[in-house]
C-alpha atoms as a printed R data frame, in Angstrom:
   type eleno elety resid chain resno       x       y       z
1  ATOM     1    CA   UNK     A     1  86.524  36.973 129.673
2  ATOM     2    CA   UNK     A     2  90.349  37.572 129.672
3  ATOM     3    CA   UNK     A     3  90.890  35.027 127.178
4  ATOM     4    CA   UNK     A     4  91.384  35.614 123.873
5  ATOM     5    CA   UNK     A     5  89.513  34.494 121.310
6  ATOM     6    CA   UNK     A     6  91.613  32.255 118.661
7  ATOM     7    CA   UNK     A     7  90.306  33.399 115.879
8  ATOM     8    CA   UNK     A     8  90.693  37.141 116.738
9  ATOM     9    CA   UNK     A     9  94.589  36.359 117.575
10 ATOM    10    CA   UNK     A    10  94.758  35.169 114.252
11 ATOM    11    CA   UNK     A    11  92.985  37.462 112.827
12 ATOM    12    CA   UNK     A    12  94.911  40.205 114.770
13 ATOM    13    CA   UNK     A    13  98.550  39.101 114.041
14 ATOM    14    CA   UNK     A    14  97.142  38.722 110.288
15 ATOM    15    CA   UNK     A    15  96.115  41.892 110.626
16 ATOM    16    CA   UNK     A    16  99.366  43.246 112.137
17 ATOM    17    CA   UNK     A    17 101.494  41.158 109.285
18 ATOM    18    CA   UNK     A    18  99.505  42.557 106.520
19 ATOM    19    CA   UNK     A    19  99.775  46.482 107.693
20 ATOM    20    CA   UNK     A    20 103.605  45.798 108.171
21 ATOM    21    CA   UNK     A    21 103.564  44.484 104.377
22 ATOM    22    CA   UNK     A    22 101.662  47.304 103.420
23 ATOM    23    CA   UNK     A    23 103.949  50.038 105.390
24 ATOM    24    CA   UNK     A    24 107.253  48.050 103.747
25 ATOM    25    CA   UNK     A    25 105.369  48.082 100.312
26 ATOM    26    CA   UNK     A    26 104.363  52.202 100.295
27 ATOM    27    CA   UNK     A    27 107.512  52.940 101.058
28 ATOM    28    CA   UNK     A    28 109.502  51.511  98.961
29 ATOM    29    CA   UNK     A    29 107.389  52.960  95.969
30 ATOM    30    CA   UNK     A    30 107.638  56.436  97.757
31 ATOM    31    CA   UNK     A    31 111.246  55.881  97.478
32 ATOM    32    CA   UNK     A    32 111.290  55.059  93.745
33 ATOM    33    CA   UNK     A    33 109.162  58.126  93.109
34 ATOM    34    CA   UNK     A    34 111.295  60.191  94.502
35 ATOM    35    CA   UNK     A    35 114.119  58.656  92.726
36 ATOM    36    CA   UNK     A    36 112.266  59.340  89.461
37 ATOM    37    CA   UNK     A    37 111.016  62.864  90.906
38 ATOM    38    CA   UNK     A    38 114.649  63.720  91.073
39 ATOM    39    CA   UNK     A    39 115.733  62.651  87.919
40 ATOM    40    CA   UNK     A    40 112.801  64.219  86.109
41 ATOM    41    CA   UNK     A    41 114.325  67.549  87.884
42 ATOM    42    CA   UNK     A    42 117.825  66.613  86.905
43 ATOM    43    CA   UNK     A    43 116.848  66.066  83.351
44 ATOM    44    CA   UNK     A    44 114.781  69.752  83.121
45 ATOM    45    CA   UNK     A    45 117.778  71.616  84.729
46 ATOM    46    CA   UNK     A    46 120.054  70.227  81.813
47 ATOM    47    CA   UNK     A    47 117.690  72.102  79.575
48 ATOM    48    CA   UNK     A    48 118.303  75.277  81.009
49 ATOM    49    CA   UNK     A    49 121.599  75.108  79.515
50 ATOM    50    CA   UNK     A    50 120.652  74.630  76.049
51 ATOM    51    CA   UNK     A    51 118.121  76.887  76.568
52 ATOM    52    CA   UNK     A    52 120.304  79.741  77.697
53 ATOM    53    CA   UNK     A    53 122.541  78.360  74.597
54 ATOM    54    CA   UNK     A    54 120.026  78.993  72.195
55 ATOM    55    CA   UNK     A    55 118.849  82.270  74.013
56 ATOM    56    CA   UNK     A    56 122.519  83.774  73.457
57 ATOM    57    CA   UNK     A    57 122.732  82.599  69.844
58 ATOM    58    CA   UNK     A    58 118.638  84.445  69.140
59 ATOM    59    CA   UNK     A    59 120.288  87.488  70.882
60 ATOM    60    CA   UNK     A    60 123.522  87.572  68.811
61 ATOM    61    CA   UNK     A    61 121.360  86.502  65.258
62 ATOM    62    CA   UNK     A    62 118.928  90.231  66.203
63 ATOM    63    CA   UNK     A    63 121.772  91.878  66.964
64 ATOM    64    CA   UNK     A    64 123.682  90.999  63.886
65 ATOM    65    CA   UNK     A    65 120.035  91.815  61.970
66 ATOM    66    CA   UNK     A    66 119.637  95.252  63.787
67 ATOM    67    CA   UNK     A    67 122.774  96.298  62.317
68 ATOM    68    CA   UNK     A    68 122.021  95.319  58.939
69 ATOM    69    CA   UNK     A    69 119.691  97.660  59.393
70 ATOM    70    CA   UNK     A    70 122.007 100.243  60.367
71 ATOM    71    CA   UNK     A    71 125.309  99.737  58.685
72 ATOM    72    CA   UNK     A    72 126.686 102.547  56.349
73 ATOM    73    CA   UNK     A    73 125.422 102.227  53.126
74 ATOM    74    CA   UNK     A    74 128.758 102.088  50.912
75 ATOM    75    CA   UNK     A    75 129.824 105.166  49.156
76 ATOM    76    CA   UNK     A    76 127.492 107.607  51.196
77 ATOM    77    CA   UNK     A    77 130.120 108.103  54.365
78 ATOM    78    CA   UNK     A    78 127.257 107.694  56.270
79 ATOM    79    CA   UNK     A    79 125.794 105.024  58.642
80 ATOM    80    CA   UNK     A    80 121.761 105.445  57.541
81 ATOM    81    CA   UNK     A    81 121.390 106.347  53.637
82 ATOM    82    CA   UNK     A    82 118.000 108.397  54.754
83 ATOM    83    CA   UNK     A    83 120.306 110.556  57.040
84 ATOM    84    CA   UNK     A    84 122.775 110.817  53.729
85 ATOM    85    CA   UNK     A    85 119.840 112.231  51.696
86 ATOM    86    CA   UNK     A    86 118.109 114.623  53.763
87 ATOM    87    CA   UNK     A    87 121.066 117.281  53.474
């Protein structure tokens, strides 16, 4: 009973050959995900940029609108004309 079979040696290196494909295969598509994975990340840290960009520019635009609000209204010496009338 020590000798093997011929069609299970076959069927054992086929076997063997087919998992190695299989290994070489999943790994190389692991490695291309996490190609893309990292570019994906690359590509959404870019945004933070313009993001921060645009952030500044909303802050400045509210800013510039709060003061509207509060600048002196001319001729009054004052810096809220509701102030100037309630003397």
């Amino acid at each position: 009973m020590n000798k093997q079979d011929p069609a299970e040696s076959f069927f054992e290196m086929e076997k063997q050959r087919l998992i190695g494909e299989i290994n070489s295969d999943v790994l190389s598509h692991t490695n291309a995900l996490n190609r893309k994975l990292e570019e994906v990340d690359g590509v959404g840290k870019e945004f933070n940029t313009v993001a921060e960009l645009w952030s500044s520019f909303l802050g400045i635009v509210n800013d510039k609108a709060n003061e509207s609000y509060e600048a002196a209204v001319p001729g009054t010496g004052t810096t809220n004309f509701g102030a100037s009338t309630q003397r």
